[in-house]
Residue, then its C-alpha position, 0 to 999 in steps of 0.5 A: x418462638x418465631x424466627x427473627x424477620x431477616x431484611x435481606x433474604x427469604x425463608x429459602x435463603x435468597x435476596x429479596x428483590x429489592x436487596x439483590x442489587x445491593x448485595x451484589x454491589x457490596x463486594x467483600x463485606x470485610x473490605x467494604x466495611x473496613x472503607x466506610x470507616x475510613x470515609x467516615x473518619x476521612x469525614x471526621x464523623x465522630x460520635x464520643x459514646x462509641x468505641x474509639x469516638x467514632x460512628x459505626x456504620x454497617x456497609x449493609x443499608x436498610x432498604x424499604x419498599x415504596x409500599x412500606x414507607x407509605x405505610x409507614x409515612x401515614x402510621x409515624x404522622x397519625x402517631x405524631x398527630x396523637x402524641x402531640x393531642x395526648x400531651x396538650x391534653x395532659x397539661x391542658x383539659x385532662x380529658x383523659x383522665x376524665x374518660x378513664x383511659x389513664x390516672x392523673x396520679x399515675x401520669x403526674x409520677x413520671x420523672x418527665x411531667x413537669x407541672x410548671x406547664x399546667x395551663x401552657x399553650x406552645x404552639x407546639x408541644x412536639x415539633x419532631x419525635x424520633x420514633x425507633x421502629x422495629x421490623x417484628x417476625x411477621x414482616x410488619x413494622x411497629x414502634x417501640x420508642x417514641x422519643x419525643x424529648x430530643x430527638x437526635x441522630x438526623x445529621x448522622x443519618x445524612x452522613x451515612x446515606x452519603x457515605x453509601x451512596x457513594x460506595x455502593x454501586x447501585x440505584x440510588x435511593x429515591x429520597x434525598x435525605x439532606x432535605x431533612x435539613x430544611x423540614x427541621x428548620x420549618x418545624x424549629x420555625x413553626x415552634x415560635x411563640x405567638x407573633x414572632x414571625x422571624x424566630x431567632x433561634x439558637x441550639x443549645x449543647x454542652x459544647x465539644x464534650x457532647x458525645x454528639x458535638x459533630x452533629x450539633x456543629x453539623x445542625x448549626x451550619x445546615x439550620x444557620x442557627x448559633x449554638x449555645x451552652x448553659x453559661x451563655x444564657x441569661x435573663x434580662x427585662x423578662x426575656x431570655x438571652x445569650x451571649x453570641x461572639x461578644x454580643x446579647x441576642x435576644x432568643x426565640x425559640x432554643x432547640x434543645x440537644x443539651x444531653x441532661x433533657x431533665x428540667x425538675x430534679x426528683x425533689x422538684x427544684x428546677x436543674x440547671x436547663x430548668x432555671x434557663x427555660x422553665x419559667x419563660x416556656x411555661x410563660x409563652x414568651x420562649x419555645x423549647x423545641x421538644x417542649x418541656x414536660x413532653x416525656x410524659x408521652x414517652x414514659x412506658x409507665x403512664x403508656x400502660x397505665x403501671x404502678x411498677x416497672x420489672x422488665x429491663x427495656x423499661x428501667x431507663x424511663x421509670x416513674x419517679x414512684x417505680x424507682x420509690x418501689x425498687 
């Protein structure tokens, strides 16, 4: 079995180029690691889920070439172009079932299609996807998750570039991560249904017990978008609205990072978020930013076109006639 590709050395055990700087700006690695956690929780960056309800960062940044993220930047948007086509061709002409290439009934399994959304036309099905990309032995970067359900985690990633950065004495980055910020707002903007040209958008959580609520609250003032939970919403004269500070908005478009992502339960009744959004997404007349139904792209089921699911990394997406079979 090969070795695991290390980021920072070489096969003889010296910093590769673009790494020396780095390494030698980090100093102790124990003390630098102990002050990233103190800017951090200084920052009141929390994220429930992890011990102690505060977000771990390594001291040790990844750093990738101007050769590879060209690489990588035209890859992750041929992919995203992809999966996009894949899941409006699922809920639309089915094409690909016709060619072969996969079987309806498998992909119609997975806990993630909704059939709600048979003949549905959003204007987007995936606005943004959180590819986790893995580094394997020979050096090259391929992906192993598309998440295209909720994509989560671009706010923590701003905090930690900012918190590095003013830490490590070395050449700054050549990318200015907070521009995310705007890109999003442009890809939750473009999602609005046809004619709506001044999107009223909301982000819908949990609330304060989400284990991500300082990003929410984070994406709420940087996209100037209020959030929302479940209790606020309703719907009146065919259209969904919420309850923002005492008064009715109408809504336009709901950028989902509600934690419970499903919209059908296994028997097919609609859950709670379902209730909300199904049926005025599949109407046209709200976007749901990623659009419901779009984890058929991201079952690793209906990717290898299985019938049974063993391995571990594959148990948490299985289709609903895997988990029938276990």
């Amino acid at each position: 079995m090969s070795a695991p590709y290390d980021e920072a050395y070489d096969e003889r055990g010296e910093p590769r180029p673009h790494y020396a700087d780095v390494l030698a700006a980090l100093g102790d690695p124990a003390a630098t690691a102990a002050e990233v956690k103190r800017r951090l929780t200084a920052r009141g960056v929390t994220f429930a889920a992890a011990p102690g309800g505060m977000f771990a960062l390594d001291p040790v940044p990844r750093i990738v070439t101007e050769a590879e993220w060209s690489e990588l930047q035209a890859g992750i948007g041929q992919r995203l172009l992809a999966l996009e086509a894949f899941v409006a061709d699922v809920y639309g002409e089915g094409r690909v079932f016709d060619a072969g290439v996969l079987d309806r009934a498998d992909v119609e399994a997975s806990a993630h299609y909704e059939p709600a959304m048979r003949g549905a036309s959003p204007a987007r099905w995936i606005s943004f996807a959180g590819l986790d990309v893995a580094r394997c032995e020979d050096g090259r970067f391929r992906v192993i998750e598309d998440n295209a359900r909720m994509a989560a985690g671009l706010a923590y990633t701003v905090a930690a570039r900012e918190t590095l950065i003013d830490l490590i004495e070395a050449e700054p980055p050549q990318r200015d991560l907070s521009l995310s910020y705007g890109e999003l707002a442009l890809a939750i903007q473009d999602a609005a249904p046809a004619g709506v040209t001044e999107p009223r958008v909301v982000i819908l959580s949990e609330g304060p017990s989400a284990a991500g609520w300082w990003e929410h609250e984070r994406l709420a003032r940087e996209l100037c978008a209020p959030l929302v939970t479940l209790d606020d919403l309703e719907h009146r004269d065919g259209r969904l609205v919420a309850w923002i500070d005492g008064r009715v908005r109408a809504v336009d478009v709901v950028y989902m990072r509600a934690e419970e992502d499903r919209f059908t339960d296994p028997d097919g009744s609609p859950t709670r978020i379902g209730e909300a959004l199904l049926e005025p997404s599949a109407a046209g007349r709200v976007a749901v930013v990623n659009a419901p139904g779009v984890g058929v792209a991201d079952d690793k089921c209906t990717a290898t076109s299985t019938s049974s699911c063993s391995s571990t990394s594959t148990r948490n997406r299985c289709c609903r006639r895997c988990r029938r079979a276990r």
